[in-house]
C-alpha positions as CSV (number, residue, x, y, z in Angstrom):
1,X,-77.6,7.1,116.7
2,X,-76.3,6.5,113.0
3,X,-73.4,8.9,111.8
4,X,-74.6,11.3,109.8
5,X,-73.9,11.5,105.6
6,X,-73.8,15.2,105.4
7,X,-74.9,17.4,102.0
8,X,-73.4,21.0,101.7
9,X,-75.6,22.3,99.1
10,X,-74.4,25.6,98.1
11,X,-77.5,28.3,97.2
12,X,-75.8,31.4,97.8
13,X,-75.2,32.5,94.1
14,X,-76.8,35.5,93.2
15,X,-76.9,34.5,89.4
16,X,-76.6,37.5,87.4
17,X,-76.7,35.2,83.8
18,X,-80.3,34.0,84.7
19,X,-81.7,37.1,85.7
20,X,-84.8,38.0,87.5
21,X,-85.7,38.6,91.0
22,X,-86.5,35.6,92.2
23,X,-83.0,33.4,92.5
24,X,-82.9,30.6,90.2
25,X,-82.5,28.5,93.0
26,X,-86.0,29.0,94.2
27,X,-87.6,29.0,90.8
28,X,-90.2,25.7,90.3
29,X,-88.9,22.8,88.3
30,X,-92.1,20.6,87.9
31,X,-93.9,22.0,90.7
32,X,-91.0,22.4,92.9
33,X,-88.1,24.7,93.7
34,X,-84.9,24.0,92.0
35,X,-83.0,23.5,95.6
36,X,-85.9,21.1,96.7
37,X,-85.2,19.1,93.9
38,X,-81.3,18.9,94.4
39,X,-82.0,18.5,98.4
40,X,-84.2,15.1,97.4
41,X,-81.9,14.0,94.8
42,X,-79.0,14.1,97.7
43,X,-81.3,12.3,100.1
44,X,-81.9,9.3,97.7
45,X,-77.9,8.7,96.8
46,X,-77.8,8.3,101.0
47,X,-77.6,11.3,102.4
48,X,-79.2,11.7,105.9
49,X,-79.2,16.1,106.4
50,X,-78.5,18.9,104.3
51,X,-77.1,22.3,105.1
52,X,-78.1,24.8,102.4
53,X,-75.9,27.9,102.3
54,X,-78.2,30.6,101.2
55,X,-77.9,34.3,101.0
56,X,-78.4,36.9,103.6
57,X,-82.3,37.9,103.9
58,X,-83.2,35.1,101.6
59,X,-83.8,32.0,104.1
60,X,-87.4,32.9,104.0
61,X,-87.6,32.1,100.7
62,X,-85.5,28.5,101.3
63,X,-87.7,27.4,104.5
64,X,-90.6,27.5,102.5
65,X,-89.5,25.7,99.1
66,X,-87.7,23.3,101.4
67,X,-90.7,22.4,104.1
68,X,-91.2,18.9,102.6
69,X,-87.6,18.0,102.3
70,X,-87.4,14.1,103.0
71,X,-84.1,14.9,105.2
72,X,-83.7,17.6,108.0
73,X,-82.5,20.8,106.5
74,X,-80.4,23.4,108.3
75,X,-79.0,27.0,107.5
76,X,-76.0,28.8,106.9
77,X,-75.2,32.3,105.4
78,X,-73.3,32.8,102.6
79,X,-69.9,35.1,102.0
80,X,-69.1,37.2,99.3
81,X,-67.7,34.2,97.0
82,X,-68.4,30.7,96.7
83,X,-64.9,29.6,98.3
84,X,-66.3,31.9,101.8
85,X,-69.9,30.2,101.3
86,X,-68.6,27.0,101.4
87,X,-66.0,27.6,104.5
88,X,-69.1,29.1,106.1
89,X,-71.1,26.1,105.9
90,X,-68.4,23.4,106.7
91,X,-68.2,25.8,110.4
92,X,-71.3,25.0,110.8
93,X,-71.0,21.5,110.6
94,X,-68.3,21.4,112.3
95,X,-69.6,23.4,115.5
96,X,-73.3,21.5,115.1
97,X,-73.3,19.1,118.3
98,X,-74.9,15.9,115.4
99,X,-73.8,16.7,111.9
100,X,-69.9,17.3,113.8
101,X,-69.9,13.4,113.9
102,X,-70.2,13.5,110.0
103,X,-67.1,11.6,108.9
104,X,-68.5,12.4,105.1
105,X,-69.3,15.6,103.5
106,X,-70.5,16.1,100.0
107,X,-70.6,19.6,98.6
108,X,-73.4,20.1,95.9
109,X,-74.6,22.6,93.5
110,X,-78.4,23.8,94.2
111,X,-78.2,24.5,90.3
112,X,-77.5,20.6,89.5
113,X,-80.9,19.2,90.4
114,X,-81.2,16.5,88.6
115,X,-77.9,14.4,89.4
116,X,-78.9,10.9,89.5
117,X,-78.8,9.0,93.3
118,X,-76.3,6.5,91.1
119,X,-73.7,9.5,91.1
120,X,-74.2,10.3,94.6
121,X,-74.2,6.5,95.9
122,X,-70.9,6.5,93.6
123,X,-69.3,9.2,95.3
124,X,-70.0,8.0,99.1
125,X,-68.4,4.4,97.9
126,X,-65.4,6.1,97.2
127,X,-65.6,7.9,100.3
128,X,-66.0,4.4,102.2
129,X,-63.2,2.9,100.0
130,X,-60.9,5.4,101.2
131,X,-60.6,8.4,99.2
132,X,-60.8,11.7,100.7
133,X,-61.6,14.0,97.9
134,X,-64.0,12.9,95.1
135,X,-65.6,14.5,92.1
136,X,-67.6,13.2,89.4
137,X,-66.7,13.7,85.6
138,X,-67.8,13.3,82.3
139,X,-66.0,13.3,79.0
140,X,-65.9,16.5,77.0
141,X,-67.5,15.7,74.3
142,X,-67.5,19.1,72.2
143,X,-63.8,20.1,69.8
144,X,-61.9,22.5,72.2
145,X,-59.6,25.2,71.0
146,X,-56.9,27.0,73.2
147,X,-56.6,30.8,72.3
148,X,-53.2,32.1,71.6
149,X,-52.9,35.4,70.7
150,X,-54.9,36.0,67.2
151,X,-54.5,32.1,66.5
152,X,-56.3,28.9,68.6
153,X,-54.8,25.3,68.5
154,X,-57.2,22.4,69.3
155,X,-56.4,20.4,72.4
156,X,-56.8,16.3,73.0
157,X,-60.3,16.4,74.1
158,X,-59.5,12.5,75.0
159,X,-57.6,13.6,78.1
160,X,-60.2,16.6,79.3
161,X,-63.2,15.7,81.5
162,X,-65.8,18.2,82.8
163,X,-66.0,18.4,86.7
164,X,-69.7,18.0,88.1
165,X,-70.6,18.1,91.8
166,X,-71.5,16.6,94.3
167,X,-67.8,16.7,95.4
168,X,-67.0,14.3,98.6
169,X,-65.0,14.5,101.3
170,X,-63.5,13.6,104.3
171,X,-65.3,16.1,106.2
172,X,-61.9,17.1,108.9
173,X,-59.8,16.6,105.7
174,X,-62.0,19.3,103.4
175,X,-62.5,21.3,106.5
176,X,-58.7,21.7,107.5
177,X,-58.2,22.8,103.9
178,X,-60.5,25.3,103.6
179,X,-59.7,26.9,106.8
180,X,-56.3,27.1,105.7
181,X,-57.1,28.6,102.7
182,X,-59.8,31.5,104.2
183,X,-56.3,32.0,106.4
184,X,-53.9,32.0,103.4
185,X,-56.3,34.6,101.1
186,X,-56.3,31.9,98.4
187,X,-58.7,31.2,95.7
188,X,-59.8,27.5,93.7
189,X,-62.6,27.3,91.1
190,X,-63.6,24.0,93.2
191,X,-63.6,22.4,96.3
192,X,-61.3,19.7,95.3
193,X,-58.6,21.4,94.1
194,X,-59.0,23.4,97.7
195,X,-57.7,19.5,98.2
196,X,-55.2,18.8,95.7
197,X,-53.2,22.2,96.9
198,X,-52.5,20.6,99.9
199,X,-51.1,17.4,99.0
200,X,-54.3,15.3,99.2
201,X,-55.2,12.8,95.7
202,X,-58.6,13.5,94.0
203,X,-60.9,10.4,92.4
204,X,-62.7,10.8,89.4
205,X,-66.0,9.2,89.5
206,X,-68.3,9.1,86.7
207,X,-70.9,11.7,86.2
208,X,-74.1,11.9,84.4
209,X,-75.1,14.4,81.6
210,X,-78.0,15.0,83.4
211,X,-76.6,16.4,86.1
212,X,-76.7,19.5,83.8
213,X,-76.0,22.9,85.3
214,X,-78.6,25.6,85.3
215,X,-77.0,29.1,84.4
216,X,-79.8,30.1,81.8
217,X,-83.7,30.6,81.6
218,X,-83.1,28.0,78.6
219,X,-81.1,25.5,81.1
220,X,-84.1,25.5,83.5
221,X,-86.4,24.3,80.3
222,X,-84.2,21.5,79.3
223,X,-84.2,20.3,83.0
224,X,-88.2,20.5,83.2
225,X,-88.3,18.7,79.8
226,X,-86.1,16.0,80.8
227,X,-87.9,15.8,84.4
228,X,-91.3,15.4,82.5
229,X,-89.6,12.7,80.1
230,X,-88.0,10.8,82.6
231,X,-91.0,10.6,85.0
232,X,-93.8,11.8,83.6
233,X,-94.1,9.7,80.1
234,X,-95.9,7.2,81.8
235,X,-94.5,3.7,82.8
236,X,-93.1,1.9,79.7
237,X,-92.3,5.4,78.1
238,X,-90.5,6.2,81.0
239,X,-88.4,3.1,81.2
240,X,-87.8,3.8,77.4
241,X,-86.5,7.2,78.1
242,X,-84.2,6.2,81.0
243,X,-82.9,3.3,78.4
244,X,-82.0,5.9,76.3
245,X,-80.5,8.2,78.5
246,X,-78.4,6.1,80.1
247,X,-77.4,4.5,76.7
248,X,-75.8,7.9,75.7
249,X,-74.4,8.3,79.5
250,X,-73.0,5.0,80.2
251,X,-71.8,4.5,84.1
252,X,-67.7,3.9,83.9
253,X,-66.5,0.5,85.4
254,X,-63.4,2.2,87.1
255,X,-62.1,5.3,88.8
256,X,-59.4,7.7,88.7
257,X,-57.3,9.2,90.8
258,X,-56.0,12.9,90.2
């Protein structure tokens, strides 16, 4: 049996910015739910099963937008933060009897749908080149100002990049980690900086700007519109609009290490 390529997609946020009753996870993106979309873009950069980490009384709601997923899906519950959802869902993987054989993990945002299977395939090669915590990037492209007090001071953008998920791992690596950090009562804004704080390097792939993030009513338009664009302009206007979009989001030649 081939070693499964494990996705941790994390589904559990109650998003309070988009508002509604309905998470925005489960919302439609072009006919499908936004977690169904993020499952299949996982499954075409190589992964083999997903666990979604959802939250309590709302797996109902995940079977059903994820009955057609092109990979085997499984459960877990989510905690009270991200940080506990996430250490929830690598238990389970660890105590599953097939996905435990996983030597690679990669931990993904339900709310990043549309990250290309280039950024995904990226991330596993680093994996199989020997890093053990991954993350793709992309330049900041906006002025930034650092607040001081009633004054702000502009900082090199040049040296800033904007973290994106998936994240890989080596799954006993990113599973020690976090287990020592549910111990230690410690919190990280990401999974691999739960890494970096103990001792391990992180690579930077590249990212893709399309791999936007969905915090908004508005986000979840842009993503439908670019969705539409990209596959539903029909076959040369298609190919146009991918020419363009990967024009203004060129893929790196190297990676970094952190």
């Amino acid at each position: 049996m081939a070693e499964p390529v494990v996705a941790l997609v994390m589904a559990a946020g109650i998003g309070t910015r988009f508002g509604g009753p309905v998470p925005k996870q489960v919302k439609e993106l072009t006919g499908k739910a936004v977690v169904a979309v993020a499952v299949e873009a996982m499954a075409a950069g190589g992964c083999t099963d997903a666990v979604v980490v959802v939250k309590g009384g709302m797996h109902n709601h995940f079977r059903l937008a994820l009955a057609a997923s092109p990979i085997p899906v499984r459960f877990a519950t989510g905690g009270a933060s991200r940080q506990e959802s996430v250490h929830h869902g690598l238990q389970l993987i660890k105590n599953h009897p097939q996905l435990c054989q996983a030597r690679k993990v990669l931990i993904h945002d339900a709310v990043r749908p549309l990250v290309p299977a280039y950024v995904v395939e990226d991330v596993l090669a680093a994996l199989d080149a020997g890093a053990v915590a991954v993350t793709p990037a992309v330049p900041v492209v906006d002025t930034i100002r650092q607040l001081d007090g009633e004054t702000s001071t502009v900082i090199d953008r040049s040296t800033l990049r904007a973290v994106q998920t998936p994240q890989g791992f080596d799954r006993e690596v990113i599973t020690g980690c976090h287990e020592r950090l549910h111990e230690e009562g410690g919190e990280v804004t990401d999974d691999v900086t739960c890494c970096q704080n103990y001792g391990y390097p992180v690579e930077l792939v590249g990212g893709s700007r399309m791999a936007l993030k969905i915090t908004e009513p508005l986000d979840l338009d842009i993503a439908e519109t670019l969705l539409k664009a990209t596959a539903g302009a029909g076959h040369h206007s298609g190919r146009r609009v991918r020419r363009v979009l990967s024009g203004m989001d060129p893929r790196p030649s190297h990676r970094r290490r952190g």
